[in-house]
SERO-4910 file (N, C-alpha, C, O; in steps of 0.05 Angstrom, whole numbers):
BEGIN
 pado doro    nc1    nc2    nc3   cac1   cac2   cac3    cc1    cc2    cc3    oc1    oc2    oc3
  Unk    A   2343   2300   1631   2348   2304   1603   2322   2303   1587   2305   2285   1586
  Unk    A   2324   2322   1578   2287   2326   1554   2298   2312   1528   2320   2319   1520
  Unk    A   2285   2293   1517   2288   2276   1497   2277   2289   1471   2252   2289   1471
  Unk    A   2287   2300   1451   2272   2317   1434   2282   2297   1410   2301   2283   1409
  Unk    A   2255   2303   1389   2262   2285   1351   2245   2318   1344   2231   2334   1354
  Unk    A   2259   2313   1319   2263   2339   1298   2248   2335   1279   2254   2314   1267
  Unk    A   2225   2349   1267   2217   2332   1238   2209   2355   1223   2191   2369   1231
  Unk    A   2227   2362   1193   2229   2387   1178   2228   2368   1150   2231   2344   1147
  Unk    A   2220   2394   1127   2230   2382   1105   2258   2388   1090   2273   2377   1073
  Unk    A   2258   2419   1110   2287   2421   1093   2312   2419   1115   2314   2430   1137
  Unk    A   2328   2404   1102   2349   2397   1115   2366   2423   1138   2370   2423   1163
  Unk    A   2372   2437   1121   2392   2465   1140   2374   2471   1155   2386   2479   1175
  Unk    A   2343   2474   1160   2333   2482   1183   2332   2462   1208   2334   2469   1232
  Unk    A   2329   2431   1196   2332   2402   1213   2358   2419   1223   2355   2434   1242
  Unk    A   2386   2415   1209   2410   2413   1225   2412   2439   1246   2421   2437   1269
  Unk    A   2403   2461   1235   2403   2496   1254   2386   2477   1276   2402   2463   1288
  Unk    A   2362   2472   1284   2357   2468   1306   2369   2447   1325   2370   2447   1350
  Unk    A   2377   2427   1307   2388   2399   1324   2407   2417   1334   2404   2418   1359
  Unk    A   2429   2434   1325   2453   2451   1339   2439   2468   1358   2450   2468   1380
  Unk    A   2420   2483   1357   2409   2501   1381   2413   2478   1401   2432   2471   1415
  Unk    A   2387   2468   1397   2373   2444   1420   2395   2436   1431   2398   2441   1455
  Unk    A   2412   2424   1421   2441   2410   1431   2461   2420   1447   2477   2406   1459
  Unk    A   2460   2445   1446   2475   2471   1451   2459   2478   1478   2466   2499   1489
  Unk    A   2444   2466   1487   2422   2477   1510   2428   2452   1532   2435   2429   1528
  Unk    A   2422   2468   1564   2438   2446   1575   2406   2424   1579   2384   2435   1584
  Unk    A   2407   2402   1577   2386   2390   1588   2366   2382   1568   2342   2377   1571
  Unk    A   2388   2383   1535   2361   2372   1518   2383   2359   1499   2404   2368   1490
  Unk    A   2373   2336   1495   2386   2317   1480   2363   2306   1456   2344   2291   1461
  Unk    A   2374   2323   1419   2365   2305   1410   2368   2282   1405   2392   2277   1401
  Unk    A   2353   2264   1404   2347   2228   1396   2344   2225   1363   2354   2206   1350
  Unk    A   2329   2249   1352   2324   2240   1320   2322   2253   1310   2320   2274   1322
  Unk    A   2320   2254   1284   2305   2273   1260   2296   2262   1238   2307   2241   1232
  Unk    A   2275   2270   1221   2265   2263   1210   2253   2290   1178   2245   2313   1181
  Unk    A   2256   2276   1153   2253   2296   1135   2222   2296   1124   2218   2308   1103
  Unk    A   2200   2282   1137   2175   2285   1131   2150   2278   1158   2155   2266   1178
  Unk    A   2127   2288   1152   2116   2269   1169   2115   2236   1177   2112   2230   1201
  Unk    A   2118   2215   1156   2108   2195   1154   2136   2183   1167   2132   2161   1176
  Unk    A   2159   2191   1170   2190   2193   1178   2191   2192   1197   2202   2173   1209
  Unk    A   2175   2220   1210   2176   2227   1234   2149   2210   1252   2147   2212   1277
  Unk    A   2139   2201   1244   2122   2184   1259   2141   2168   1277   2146   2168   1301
  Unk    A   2154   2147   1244   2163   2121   1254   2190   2132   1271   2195   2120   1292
  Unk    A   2201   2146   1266   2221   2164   1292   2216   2158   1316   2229   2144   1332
  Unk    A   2187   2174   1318   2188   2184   1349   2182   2151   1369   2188   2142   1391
  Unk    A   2159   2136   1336   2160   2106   1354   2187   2089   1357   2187   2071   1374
  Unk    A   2209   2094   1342   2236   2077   1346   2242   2087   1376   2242   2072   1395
  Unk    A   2249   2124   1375   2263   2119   1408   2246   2136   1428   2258   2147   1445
  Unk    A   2215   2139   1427   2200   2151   1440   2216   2163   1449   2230   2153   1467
  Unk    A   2221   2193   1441   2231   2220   1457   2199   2237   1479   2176   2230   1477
  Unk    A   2207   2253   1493   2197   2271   1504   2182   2292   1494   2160   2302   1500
  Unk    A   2202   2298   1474   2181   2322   1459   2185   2317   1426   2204   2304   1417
  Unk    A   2166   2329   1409   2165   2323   1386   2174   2350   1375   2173   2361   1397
  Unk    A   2182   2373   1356   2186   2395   1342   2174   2390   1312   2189   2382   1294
  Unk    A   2149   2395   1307   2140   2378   1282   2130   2405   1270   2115   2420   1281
  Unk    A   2145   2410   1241   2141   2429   1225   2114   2421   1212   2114   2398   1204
  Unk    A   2089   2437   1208   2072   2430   1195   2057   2419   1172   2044   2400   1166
  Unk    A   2072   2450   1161   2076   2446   1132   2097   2429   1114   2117   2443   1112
  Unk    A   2101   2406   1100   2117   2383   1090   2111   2371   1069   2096   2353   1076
  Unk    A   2113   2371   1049   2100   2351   1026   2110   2328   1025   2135   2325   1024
  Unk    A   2088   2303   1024   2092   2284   1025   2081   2268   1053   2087   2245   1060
  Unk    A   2066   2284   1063   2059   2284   1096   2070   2303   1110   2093   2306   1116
  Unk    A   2044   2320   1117   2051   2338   1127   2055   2336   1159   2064   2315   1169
  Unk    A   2047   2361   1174   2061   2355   1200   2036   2358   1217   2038   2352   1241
  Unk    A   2008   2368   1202   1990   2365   1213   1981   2332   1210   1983   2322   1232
  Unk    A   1978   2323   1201   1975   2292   1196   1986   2278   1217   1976   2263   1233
  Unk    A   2017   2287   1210   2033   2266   1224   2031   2272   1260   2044   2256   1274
  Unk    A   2016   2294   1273   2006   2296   1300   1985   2283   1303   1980   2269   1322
  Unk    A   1971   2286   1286   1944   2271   1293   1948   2240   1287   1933   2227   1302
  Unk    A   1959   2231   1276   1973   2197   1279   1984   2193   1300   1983   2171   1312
  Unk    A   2003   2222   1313   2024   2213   1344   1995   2210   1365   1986   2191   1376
  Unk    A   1985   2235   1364   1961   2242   1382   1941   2214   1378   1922   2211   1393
  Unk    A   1946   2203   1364   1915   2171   1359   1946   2146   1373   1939   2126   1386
  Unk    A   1963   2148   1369   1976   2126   1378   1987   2122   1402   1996   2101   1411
  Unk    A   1987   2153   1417   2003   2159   1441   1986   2176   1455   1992   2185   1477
***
């Protein structure tokens, strides 16, 4: 099972992919998150497998918030 966390700012695109992903055999999302700084502390609550980190986000973006995963992990 591939461990996936979600991190968007707008909501209906979070929920459209959590339903793809979910809908797929062998991938279980764990989280989501509506910013970078969100999605950090996310991925450290249930360390998933893969991250889906939208770039662009105000308030922390999603480039940021890789280079914080990438310095901590």
């Amino acid at each position: 099972m591939i461990r996936v966390v979600v991190v968007d700012d707008h909501t209906m695109v979070r929920a459209g992919l959590e339903r793809l992903l979910t809908a797929a055999a062998g991938i279980e999302v764990v989280g989501t998150a509506g910013d970078g700084p969100s999605g950090v502390d996310e991925v450290g609550r249930v360390a998933p497998d893969v991250v889906l980190m939208d770039l662009s986000m105000p308030g922390g973006g999603g480039v940021q918030a890789t280079a914080r995963l990438t310095e901590m992990h």
